[in-house]
PyMOL commands that place a pseudoatom at each C-alpha (Angstrom):
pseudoatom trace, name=CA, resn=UNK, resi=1, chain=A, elem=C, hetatm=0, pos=[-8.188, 27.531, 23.510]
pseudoatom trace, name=CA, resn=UNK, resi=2, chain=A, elem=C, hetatm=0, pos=[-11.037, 25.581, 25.648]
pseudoatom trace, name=CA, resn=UNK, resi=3, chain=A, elem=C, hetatm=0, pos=[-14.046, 26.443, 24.259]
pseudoatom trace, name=CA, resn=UNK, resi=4, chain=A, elem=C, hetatm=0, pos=[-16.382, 29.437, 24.880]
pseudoatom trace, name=CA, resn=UNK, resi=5, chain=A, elem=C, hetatm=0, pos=[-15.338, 30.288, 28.261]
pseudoatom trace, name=CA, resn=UNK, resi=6, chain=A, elem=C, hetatm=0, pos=[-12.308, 32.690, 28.956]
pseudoatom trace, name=CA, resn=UNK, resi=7, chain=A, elem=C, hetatm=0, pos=[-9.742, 31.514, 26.886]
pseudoatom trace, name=CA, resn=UNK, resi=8, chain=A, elem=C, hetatm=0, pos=[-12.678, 32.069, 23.989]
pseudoatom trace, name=CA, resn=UNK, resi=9, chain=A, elem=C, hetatm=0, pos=[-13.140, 35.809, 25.364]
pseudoatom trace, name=CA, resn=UNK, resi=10, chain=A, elem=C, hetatm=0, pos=[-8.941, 36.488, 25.473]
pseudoatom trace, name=CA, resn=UNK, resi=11, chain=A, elem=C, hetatm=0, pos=[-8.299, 34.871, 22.164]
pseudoatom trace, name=CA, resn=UNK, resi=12, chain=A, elem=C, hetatm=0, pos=[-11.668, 37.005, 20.567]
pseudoatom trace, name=CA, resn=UNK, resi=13, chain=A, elem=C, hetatm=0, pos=[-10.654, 40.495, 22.219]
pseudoatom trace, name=CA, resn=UNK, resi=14, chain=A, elem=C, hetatm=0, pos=[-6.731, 39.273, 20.837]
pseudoatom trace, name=CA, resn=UNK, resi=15, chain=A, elem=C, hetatm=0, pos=[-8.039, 39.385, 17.285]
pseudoatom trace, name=CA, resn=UNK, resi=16, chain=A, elem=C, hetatm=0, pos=[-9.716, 42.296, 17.512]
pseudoatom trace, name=CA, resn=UNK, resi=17, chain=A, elem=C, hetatm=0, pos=[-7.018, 44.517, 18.963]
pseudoatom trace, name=CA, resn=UNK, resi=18, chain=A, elem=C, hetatm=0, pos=[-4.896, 43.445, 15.942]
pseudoatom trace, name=CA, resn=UNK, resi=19, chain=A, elem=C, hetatm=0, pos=[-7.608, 43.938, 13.567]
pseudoatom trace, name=CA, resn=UNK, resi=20, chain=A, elem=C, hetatm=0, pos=[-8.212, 47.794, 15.276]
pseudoatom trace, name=CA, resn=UNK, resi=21, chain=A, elem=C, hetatm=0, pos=[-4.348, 48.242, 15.631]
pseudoatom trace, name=CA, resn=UNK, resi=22, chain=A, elem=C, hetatm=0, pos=[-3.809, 47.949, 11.654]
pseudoatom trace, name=CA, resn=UNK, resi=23, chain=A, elem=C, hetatm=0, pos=[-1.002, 45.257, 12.372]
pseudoatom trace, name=CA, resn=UNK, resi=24, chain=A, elem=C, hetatm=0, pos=[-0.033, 43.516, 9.154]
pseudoatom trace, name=CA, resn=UNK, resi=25, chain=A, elem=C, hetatm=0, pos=[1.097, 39.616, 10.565]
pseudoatom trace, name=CA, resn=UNK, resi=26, chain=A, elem=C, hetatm=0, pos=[0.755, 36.201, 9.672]
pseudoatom trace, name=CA, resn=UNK, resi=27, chain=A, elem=C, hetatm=0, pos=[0.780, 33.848, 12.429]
pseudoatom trace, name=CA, resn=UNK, resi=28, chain=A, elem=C, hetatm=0, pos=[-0.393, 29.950, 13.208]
pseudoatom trace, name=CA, resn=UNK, resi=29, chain=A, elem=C, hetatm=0, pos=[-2.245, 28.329, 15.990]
pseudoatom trace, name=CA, resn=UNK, resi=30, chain=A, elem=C, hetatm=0, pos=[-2.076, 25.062, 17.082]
pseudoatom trace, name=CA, resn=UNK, resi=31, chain=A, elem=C, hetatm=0, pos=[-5.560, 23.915, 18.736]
pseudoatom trace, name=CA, resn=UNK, resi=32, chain=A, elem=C, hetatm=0, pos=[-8.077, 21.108, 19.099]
pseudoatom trace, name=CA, resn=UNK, resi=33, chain=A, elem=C, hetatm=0, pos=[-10.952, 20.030, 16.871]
pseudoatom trace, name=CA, resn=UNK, resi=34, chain=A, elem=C, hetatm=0, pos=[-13.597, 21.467, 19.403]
pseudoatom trace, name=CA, resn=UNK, resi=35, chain=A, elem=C, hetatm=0, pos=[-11.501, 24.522, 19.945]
pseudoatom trace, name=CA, resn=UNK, resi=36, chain=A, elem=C, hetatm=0, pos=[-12.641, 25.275, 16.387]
pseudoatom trace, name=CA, resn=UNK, resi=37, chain=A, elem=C, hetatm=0, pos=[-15.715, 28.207, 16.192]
pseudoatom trace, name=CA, resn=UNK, resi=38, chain=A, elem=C, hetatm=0, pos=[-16.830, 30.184, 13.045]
pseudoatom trace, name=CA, resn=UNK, resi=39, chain=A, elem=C, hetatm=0, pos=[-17.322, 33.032, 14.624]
pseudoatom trace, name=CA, resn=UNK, resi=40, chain=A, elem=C, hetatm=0, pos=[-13.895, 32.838, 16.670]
pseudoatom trace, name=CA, resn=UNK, resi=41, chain=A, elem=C, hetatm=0, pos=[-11.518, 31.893, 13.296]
pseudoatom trace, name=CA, resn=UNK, resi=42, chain=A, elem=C, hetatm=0, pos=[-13.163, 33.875, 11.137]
pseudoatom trace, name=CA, resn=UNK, resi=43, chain=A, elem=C, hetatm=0, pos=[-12.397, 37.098, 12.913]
pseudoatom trace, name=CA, resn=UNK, resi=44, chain=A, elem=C, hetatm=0, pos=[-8.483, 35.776, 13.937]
pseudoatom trace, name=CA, resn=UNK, resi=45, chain=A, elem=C, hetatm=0, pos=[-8.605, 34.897, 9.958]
pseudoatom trace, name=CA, resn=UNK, resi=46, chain=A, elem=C, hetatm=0, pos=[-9.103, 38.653, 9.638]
pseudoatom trace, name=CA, resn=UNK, resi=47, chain=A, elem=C, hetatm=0, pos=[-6.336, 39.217, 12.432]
pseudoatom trace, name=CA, resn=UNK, resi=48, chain=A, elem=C, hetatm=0, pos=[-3.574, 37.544, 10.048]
pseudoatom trace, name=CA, resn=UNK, resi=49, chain=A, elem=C, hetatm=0, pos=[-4.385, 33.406, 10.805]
pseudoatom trace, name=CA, resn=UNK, resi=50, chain=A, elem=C, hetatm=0, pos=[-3.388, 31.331, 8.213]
pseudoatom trace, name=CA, resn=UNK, resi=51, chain=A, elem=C, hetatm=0, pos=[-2.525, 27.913, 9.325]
pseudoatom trace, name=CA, resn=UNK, resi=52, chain=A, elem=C, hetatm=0, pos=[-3.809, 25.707, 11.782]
pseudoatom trace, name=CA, resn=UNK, resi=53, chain=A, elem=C, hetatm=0, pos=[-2.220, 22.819, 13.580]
pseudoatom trace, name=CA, resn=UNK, resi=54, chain=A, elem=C, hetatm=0, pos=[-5.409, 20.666, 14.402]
pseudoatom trace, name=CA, resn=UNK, resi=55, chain=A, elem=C, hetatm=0, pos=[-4.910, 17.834, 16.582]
pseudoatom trace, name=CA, resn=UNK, resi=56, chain=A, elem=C, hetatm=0, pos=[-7.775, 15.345, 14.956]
pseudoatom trace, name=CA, resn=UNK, resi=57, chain=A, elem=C, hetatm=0, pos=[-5.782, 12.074, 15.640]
pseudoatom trace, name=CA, resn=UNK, resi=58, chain=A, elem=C, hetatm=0, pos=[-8.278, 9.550, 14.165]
pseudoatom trace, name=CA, resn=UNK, resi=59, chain=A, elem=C, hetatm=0, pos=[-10.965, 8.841, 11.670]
pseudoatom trace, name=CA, resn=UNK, resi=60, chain=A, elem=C, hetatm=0, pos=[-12.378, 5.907, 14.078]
pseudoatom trace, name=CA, resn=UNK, resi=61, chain=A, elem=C, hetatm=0, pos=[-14.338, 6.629, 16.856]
pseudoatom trace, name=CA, resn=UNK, resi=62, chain=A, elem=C, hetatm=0, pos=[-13.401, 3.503, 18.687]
pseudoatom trace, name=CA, resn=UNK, resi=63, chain=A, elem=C, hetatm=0, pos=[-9.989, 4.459, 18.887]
pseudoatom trace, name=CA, resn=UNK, resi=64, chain=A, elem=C, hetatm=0, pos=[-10.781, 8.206, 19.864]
pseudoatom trace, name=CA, resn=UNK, resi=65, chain=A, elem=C, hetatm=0, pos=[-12.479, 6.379, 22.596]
pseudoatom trace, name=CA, resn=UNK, resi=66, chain=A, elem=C, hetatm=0, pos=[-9.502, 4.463, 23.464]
pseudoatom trace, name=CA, resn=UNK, resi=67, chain=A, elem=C, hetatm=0, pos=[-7.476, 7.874, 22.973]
pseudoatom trace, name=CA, resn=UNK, resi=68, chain=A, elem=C, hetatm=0, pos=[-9.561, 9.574, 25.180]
pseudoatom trace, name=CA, resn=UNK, resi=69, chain=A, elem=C, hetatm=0, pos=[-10.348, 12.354, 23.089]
pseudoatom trace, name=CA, resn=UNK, resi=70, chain=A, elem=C, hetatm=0, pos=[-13.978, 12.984, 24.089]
pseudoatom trace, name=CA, resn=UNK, resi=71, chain=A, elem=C, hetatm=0, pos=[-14.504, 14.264, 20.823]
pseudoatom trace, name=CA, resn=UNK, resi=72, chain=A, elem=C, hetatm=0, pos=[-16.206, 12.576, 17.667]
pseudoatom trace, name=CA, resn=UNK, resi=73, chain=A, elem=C, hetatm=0, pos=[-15.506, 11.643, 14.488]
pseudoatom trace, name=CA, resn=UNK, resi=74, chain=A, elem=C, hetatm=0, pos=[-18.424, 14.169, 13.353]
pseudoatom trace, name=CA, resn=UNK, resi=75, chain=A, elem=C, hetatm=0, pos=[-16.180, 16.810, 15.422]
pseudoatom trace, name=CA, resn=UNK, resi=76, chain=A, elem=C, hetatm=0, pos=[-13.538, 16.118, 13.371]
pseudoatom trace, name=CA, resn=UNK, resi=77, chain=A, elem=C, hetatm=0, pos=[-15.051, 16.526, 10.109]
pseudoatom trace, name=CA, resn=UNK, resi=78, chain=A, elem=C, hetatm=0, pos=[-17.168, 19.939, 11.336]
pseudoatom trace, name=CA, resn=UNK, resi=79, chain=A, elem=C, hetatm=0, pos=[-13.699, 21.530, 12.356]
pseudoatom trace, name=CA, resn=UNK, resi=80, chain=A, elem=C, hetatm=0, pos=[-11.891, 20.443, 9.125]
pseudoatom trace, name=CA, resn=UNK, resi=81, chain=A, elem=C, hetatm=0, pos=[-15.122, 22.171, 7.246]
pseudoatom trace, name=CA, resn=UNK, resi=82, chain=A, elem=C, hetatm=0, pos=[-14.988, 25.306, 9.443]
pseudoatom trace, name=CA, resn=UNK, resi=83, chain=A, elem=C, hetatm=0, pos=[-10.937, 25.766, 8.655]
pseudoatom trace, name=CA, resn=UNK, resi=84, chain=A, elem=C, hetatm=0, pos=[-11.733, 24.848, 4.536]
pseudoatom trace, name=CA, resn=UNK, resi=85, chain=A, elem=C, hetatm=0, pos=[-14.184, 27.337, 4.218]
pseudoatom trace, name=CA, resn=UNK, resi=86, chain=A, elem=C, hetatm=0, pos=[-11.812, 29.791, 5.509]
pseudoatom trace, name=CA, resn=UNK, resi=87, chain=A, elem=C, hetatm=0, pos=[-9.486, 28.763, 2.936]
pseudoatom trace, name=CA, resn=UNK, resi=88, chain=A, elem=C, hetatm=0, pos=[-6.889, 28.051, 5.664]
pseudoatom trace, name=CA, resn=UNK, resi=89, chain=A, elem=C, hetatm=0, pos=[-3.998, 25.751, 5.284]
pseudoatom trace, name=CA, resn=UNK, resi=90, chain=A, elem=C, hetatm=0, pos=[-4.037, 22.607, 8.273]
pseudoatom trace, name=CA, resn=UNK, resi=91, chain=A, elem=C, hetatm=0, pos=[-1.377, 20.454, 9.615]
pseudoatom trace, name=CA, resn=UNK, resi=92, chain=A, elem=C, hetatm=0, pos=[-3.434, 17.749, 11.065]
pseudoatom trace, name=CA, resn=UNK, resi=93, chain=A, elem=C, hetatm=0, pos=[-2.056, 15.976, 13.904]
pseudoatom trace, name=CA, resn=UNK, resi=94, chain=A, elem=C, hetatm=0, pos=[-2.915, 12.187, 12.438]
pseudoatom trace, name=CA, resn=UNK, resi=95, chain=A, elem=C, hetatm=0, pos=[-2.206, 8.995, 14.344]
pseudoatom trace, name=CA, resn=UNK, resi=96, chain=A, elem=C, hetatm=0, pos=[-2.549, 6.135, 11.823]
pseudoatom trace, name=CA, resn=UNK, resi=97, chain=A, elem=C, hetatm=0, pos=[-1.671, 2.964, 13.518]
pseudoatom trace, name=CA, resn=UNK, resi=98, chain=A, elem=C, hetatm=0, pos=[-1.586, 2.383, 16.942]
pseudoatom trace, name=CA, resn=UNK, resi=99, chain=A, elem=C, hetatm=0, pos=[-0.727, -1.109, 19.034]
pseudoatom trace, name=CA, resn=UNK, resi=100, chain=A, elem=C, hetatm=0, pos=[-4.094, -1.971, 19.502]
pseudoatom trace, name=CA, resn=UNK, resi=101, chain=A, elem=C, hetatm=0, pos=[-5.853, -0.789, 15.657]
pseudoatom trace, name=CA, resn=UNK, resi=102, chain=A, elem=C, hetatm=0, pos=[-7.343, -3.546, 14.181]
pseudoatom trace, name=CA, resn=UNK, resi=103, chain=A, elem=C, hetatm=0, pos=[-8.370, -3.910, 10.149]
pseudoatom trace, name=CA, resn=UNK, resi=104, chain=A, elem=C, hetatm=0, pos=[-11.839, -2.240, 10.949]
pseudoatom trace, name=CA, resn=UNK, resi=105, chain=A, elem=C, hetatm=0, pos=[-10.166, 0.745, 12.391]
pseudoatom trace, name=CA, resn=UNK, resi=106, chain=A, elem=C, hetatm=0, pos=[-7.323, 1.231, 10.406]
pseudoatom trace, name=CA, resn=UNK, resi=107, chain=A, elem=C, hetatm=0, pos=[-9.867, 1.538, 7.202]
pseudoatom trace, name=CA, resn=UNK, resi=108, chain=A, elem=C, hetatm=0, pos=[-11.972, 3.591, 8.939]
pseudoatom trace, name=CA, resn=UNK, resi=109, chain=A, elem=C, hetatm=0, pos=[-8.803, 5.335, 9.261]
pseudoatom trace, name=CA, resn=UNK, resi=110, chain=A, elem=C, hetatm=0, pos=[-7.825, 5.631, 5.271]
pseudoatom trace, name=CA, resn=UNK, resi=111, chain=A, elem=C, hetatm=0, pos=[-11.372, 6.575, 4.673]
pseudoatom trace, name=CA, resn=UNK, resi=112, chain=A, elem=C, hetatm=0, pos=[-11.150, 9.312, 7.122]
pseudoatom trace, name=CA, resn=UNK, resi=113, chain=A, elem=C, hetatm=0, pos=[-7.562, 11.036, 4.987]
pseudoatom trace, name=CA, resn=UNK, resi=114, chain=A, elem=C, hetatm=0, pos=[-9.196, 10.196, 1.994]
pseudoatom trace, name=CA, resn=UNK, resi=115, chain=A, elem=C, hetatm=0, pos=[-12.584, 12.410, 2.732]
pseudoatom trace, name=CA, resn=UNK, resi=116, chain=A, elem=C, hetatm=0, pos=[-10.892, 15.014, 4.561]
pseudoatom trace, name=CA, resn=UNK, resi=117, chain=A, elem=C, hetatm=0, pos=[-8.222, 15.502, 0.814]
pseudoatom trace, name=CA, resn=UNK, resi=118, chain=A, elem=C, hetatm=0, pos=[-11.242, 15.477, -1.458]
pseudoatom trace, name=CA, resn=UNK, resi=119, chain=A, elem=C, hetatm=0, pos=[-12.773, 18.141, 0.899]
pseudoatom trace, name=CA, resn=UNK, resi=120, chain=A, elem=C, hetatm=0, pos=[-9.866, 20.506, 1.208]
pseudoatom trace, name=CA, resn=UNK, resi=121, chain=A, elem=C, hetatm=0, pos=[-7.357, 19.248, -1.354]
pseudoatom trace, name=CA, resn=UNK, resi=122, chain=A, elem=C, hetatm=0, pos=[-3.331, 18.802, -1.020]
pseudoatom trace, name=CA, resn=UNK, resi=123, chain=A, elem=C, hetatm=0, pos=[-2.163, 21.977, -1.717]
pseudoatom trace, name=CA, resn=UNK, resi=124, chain=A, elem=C, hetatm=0, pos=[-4.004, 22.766, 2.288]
pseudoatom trace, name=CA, resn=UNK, resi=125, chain=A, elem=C, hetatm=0, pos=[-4.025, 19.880, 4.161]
pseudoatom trace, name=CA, resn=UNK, resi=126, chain=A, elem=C, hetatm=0, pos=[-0.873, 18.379, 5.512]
pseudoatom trace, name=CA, resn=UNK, resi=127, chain=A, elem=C, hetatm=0, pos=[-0.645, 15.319, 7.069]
pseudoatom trace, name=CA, resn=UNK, resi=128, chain=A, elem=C, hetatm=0, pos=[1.910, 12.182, 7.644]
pseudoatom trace, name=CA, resn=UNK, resi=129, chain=A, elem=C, hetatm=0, pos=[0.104, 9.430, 6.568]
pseudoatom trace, name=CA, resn=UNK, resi=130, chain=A, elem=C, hetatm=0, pos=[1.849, 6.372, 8.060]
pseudoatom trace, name=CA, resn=UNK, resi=131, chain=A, elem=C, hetatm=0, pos=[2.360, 7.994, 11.501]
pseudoatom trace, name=CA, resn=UNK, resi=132, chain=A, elem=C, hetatm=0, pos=[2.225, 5.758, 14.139]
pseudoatom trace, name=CA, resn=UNK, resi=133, chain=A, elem=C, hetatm=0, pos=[1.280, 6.452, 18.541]
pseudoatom trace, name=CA, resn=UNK, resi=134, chain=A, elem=C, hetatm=0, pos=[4.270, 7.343, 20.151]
pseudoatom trace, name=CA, resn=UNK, resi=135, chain=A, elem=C, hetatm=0, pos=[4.871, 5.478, 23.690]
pseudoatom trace, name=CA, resn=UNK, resi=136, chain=A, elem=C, hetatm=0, pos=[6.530, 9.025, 25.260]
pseudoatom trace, name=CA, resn=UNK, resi=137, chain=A, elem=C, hetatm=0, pos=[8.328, 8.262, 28.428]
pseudoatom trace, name=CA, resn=UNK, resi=138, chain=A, elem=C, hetatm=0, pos=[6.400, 8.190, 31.618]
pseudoatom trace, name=CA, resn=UNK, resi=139, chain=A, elem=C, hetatm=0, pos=[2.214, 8.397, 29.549]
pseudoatom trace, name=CA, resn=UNK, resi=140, chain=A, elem=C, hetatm=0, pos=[-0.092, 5.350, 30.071]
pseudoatom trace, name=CA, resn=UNK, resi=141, chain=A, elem=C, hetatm=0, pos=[0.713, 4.154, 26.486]
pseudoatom trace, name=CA, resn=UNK, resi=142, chain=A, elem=C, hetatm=0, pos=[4.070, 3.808, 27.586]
pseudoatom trace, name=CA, resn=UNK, resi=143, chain=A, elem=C, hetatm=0, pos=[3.234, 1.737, 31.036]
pseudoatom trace, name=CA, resn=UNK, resi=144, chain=A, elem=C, hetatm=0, pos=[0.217, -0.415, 28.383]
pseudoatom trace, name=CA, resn=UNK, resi=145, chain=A, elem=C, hetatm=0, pos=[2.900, -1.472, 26.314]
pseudoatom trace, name=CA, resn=UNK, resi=146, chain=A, elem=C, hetatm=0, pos=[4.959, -2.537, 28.508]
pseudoatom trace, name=CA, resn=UNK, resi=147, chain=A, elem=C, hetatm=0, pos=[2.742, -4.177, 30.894]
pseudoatom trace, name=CA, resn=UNK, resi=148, chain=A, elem=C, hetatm=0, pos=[1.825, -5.932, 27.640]
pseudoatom trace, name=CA, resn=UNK, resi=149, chain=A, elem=C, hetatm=0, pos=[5.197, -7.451, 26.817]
pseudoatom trace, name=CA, resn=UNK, resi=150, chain=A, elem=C, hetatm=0, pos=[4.820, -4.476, 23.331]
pseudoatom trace, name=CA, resn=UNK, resi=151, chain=A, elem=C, hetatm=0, pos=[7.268, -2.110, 24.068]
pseudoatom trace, name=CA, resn=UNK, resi=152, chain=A, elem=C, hetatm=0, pos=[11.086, -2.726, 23.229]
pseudoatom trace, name=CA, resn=UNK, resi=153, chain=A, elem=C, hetatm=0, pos=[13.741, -0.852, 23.708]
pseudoatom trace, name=CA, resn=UNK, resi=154, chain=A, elem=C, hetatm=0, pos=[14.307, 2.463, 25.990]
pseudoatom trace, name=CA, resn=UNK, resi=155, chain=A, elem=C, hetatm=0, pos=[13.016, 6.073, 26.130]
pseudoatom trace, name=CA, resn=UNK, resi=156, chain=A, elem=C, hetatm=0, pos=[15.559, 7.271, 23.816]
pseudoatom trace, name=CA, resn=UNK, resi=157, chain=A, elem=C, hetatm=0, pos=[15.558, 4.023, 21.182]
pseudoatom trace, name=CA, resn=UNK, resi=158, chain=A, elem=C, hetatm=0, pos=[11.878, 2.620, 21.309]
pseudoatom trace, name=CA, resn=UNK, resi=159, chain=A, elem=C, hetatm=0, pos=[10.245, 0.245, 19.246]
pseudoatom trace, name=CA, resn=UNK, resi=160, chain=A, elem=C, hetatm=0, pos=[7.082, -1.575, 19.420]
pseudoatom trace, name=CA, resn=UNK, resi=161, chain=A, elem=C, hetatm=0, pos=[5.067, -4.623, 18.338]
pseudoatom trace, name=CA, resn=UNK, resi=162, chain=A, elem=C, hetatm=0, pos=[1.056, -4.347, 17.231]
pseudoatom trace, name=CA, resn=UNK, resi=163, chain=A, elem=C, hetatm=0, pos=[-1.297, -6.997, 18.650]
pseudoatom trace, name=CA, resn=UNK, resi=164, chain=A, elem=C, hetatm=0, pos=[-2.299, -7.852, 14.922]
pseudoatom trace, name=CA, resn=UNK, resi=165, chain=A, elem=C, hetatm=0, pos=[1.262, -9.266, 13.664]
pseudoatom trace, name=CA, resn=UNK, resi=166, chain=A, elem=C, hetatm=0, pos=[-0.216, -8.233, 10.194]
pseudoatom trace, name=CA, resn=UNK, resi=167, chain=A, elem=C, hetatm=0, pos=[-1.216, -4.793, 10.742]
pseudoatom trace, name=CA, resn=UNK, resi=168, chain=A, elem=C, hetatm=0, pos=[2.599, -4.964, 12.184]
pseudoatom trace, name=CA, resn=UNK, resi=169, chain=A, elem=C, hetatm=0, pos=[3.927, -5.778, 8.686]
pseudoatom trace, name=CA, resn=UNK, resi=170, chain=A, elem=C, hetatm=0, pos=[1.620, -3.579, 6.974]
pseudoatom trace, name=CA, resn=UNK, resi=171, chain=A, elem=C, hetatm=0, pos=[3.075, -0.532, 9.599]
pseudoatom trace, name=CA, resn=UNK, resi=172, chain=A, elem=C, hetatm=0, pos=[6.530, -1.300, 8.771]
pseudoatom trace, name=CA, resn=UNK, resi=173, chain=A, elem=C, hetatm=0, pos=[5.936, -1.838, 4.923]
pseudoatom trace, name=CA, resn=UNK, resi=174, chain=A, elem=C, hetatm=0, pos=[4.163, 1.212, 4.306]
pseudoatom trace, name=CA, resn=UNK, resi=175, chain=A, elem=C, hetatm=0, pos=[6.590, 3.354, 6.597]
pseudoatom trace, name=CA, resn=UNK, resi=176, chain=A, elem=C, hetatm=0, pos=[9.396, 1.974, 4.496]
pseudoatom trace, name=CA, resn=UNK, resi=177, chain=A, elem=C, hetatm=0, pos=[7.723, 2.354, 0.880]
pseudoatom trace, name=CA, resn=UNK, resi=178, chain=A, elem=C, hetatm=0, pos=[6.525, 6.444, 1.761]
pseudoatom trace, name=CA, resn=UNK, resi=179, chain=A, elem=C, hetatm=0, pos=[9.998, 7.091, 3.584]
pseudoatom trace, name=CA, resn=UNK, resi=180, chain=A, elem=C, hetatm=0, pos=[12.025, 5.768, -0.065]
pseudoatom trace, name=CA, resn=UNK, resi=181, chain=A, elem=C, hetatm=0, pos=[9.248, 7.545, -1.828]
pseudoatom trace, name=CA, resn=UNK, resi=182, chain=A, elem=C, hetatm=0, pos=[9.266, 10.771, -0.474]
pseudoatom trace, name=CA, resn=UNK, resi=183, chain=A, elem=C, hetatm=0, pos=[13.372, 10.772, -0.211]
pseudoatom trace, name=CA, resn=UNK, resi=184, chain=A, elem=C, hetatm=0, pos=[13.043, 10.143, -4.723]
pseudoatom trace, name=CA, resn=UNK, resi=185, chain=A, elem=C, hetatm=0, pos=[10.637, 13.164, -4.885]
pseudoatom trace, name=CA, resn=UNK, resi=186, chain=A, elem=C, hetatm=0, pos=[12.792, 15.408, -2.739]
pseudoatom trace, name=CA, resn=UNK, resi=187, chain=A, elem=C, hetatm=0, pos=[15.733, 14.718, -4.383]
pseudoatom trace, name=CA, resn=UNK, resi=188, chain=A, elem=C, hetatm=0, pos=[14.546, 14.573, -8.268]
pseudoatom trace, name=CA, resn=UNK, resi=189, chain=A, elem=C, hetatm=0, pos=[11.894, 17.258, -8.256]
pseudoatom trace, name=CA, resn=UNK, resi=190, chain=A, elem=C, hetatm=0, pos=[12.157, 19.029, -5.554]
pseudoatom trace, name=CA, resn=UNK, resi=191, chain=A, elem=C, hetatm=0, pos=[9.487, 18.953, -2.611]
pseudoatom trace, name=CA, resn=UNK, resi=192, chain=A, elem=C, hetatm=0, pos=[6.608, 21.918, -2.607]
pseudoatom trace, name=CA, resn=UNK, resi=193, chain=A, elem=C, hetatm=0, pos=[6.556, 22.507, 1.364]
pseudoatom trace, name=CA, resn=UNK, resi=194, chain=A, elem=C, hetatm=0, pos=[3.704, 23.293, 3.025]
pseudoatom trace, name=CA, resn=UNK, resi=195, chain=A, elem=C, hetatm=0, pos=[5.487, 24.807, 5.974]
pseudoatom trace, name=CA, resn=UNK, resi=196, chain=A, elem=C, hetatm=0, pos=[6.446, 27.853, 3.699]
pseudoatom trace, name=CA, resn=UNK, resi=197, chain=A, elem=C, hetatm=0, pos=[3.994, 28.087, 1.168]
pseudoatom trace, name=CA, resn=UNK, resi=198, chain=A, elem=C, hetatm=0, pos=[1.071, 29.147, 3.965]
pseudoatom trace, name=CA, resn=UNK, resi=199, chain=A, elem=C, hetatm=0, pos=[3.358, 32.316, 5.260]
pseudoatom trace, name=CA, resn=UNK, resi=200, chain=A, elem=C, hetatm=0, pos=[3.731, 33.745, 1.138]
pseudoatom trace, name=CA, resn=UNK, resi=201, chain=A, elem=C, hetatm=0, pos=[0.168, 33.179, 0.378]
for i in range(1, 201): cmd.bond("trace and resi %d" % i, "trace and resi %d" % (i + 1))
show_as sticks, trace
zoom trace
């Protein structure tokens, strides 16, 4: 949405012809963190908002520096307040390794999910915790990694090593352990899916 310029004004006078027009909808958005404005989501809350796809990527500002977010970490957690006081669900856009994390970062990281749970619980906050940066064909983190010697593979079957070899283990590890975790849940007791439970509310 960009801020308080145009896009702001469109996206305000949006809500508000809903909100006059009586229509009864539900819809998402899918913005980031310093997108997010009290007075903006509070009136497309009223419009029919009820989930947000927030693109905070990191709990450490060192690697939203080397992400080039130009956003904070204090960004972060003022959006994620904004949207929990709403009482709206969010699917935050998470990146929790990346080739270049180190152990500094990565707890930073953890301590990051951990806050932002406590704050708005699991029933609203959705998240993959053992994500990892994706080298997409043709980006700078692609041409890094393999400038680097990193990258492995091709476009369509890519893999990647981390700079820390331990981090590396830890990556694959975890990925493995919350992949055979998450298949015994689904299959035993079901899974409680935060993709539909936001549209019945």
């Amino acid at each position: 949405m960009g801020g308080k310029g145009k896009n702001y004004e469109r996206v305000y006078k949006l809500a508000e012809e809903i909100i006059k027009r009586g229509m009864d909808i539900n819809f998402s958005i899918q913005c980031r963190v310093n997108d997010v404005d009290k007075e903006l989501f509070s009136i497309l809350k009223k419009a029919g908002l009820k989930r947000v796809f927030l693109g905070v990527e990191s709990g450490s500002q060192t690697v939203l520096d080397r992400f080039k977010k130009d956003v904070s970490v204090e960004d972060n957690i003022k959006a994620l307040k904004i949207l929990n006081d709403l009482d709206l669900y969010i699917s935050m856009g998470f990146i929790m390794f990346d080739p270049h994390i180190n152990f500094k970062e990565l707890s930073e990281n953890i301590s990051f999910i951990n806050n932002a749970v406590k704050l708005i619980g699991k029933e609203r906050l959705d998240y993959y915790p053992v994500s990892r940066l994706l080298p997409l064909a043709g980006t700078e983190v692609e041409r890094d990694m393999k400038e680097k010697g990193l990258y492995k593979g091709n476009s369509l079957n890519y893999n990647y090593e981390f700079d820390d070899k331990t981090i590396g283990f830890i990556y694959n590890l975890s990925h493995s352990v919350y992949n055979l975790v998450g298949n015994l849940k689904s299959r035993f007791k079901g899974s409680s899916d935060i993709n539909t439970k936001w549209i019945k509310r």
